[in-house]
C-alpha positions in Angstrom: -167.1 113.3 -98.3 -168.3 112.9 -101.9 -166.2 110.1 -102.8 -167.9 108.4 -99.6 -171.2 109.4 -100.8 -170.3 107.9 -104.6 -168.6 104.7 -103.0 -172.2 104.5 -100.8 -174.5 104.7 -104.2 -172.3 102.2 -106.2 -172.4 99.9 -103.0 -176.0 100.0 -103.1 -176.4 100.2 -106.6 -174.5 96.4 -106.6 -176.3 95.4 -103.7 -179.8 95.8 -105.1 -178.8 94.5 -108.9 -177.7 91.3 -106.4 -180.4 90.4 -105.2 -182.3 90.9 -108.1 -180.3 88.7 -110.0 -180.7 86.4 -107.1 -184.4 86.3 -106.6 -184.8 86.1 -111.0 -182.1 82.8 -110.2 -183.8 80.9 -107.4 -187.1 81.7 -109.0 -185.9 80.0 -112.4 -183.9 77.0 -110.5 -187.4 75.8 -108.8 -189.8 76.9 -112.2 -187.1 74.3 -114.0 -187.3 71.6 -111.5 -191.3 72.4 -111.2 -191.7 71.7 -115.1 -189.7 68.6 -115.4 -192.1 66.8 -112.4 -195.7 68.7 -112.8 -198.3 66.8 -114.3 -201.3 67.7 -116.6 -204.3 67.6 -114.7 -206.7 69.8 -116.9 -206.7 71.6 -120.1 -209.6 73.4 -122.3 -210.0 74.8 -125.7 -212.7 77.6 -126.2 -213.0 78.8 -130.0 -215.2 82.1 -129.8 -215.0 81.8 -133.7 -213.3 80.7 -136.5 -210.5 83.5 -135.9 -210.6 83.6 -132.0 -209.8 81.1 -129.6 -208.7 80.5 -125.6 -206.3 77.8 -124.5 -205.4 76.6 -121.1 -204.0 74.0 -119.5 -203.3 73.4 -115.6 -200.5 71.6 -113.9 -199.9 70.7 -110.5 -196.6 69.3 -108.6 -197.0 69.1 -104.8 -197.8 72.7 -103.3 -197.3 74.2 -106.9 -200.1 74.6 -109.3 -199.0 76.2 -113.6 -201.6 77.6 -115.6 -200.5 78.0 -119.5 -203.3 80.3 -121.1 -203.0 81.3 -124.4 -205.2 83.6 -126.2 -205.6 84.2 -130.2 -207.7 86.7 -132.1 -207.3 87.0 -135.7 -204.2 89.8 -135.9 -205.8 92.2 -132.7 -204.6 89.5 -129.7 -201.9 87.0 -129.8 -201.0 86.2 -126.1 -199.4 83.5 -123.5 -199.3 83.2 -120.3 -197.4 81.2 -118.1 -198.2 81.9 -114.2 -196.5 80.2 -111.5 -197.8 79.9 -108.2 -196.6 78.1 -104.6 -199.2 77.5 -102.1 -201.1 80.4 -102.9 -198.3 82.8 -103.5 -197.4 84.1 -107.2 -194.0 83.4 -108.0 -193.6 83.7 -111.6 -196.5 85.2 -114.1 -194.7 85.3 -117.9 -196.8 87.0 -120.5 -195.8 87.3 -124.2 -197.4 88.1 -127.7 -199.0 90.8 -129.3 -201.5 92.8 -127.6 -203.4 95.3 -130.3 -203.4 99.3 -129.5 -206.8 101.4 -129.7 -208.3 101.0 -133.5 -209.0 104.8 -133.1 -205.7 106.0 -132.9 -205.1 106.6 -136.5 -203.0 105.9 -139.3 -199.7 107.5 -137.6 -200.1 105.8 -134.4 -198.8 102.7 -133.5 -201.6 99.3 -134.6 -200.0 97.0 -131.8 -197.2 95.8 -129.9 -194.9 93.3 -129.5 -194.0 92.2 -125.6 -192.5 90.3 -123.5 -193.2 90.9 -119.4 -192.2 88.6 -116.6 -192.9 89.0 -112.7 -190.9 87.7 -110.1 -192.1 87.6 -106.5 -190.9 87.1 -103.6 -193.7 88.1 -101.1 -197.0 89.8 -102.3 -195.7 93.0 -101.2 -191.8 92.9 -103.2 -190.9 91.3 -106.6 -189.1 92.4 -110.1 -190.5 92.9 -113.2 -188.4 92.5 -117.2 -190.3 94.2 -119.7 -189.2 95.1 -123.1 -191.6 95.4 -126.0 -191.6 96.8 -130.1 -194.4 99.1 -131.2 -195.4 98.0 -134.8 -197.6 100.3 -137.1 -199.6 97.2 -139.1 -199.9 93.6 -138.7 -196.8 92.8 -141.5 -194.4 93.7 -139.3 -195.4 91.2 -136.5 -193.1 88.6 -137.4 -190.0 91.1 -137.9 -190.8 92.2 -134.5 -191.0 89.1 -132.3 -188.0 88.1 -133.8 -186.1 91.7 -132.8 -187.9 91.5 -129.5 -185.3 88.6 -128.6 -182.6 90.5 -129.6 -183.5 93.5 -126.8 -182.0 93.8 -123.2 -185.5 93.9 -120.8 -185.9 96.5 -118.7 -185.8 95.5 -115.4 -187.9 97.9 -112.1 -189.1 97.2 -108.9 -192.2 96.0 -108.0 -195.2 96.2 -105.1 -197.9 95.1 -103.4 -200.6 96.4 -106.1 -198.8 95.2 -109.0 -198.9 91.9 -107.0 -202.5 92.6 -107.0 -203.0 93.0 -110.6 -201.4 90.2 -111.5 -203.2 88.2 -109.1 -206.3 89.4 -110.7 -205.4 88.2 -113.7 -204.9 84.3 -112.7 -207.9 84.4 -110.7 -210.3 85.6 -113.7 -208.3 82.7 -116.3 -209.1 80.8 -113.4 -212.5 81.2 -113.1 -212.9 80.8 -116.9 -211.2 78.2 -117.1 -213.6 75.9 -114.5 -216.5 77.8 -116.2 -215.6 76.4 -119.4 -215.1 72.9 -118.0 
């Protein structure tokens, strides 16, 4: 009986890694077909200030619209984003960059991070997230750490219908700025 049971868990262990690995494939097989045909049809730049600026640009192939946002300010917010969607479902959302921690943490805490996060979905309600990050105490060690951020495995969970949701927040307020801004 518990060599049935460990059998059973190592079955579905592989089973669920599967189909993971085959939703992250299929996913990336259509994203590389979508770049090589979608065309520009919109971009902005927004510079808040001399050290802060917002950058999009919007694509569109047949029932697939891109939105690249990317997002500087000074050494608080370096980010991109990369969000895939078909129809109006969210396949892919890629975020990267650093992202800056509360100032008021103090001088032992960490100043930012460096991070990488992708979604996968398959249906608003099931998809996969790869997350893998470096905390870094001061802004020196930014460049140090993107570059070590390649060399880690991502982490790689489950996800649901309100992660969907948050995501999907996201594109819809870059969305709105970015036809506010045009």
């Amino acid at each position: 009986m518990k060599n049935y049971t460990i059998i059973l868990l190592i079955s579905s262990f592989l089973i669920l890694v599967n189909c993971k690995s085959r939703l992250i494939n299929k996913t990336e097989e259509t994203i590389g077909k979508i770049n090589k045909q979608s065309v520009l049809i919109d971009q902005f730049k927004k510079n808040g200030r001399n050290d802060a600026f917002m950058k999009s640009k919007l694509y569109n192939y047949q029932n697939f619209e891109i939105l690249e946002a990317e997002f500087f300010g000074d050494t608080l917010m370096r980010t991109q984003m990369k969000i895939y969607m078909k129809d109006s479902l969210m396949i892919k959302f890629e975020h990267y960059g650093l992202r800056g921690s509360d100032a008021r943490l103090g001088k032992e805490k960490p100043y930012a991070k460096v991070f990488s996060e992708i979604y996968y979905f398959e249906s608003p309600r099931k998809g996969i997230l790869k997350y893998k990050e470096i905390k870094i105490k001061n802004f020196s060690a930014f460049k140090k750490a993107k570059s070590d951020l390649d060399k880690i495995k991502f982490e790689i969970t489950e996800v649901n219908q309100n992660d969907y949701e948050m995501v999907l927040r996201n594109y819809v307020d870059l969305i709105q700025l970015h036809n506010k801004t045009n």
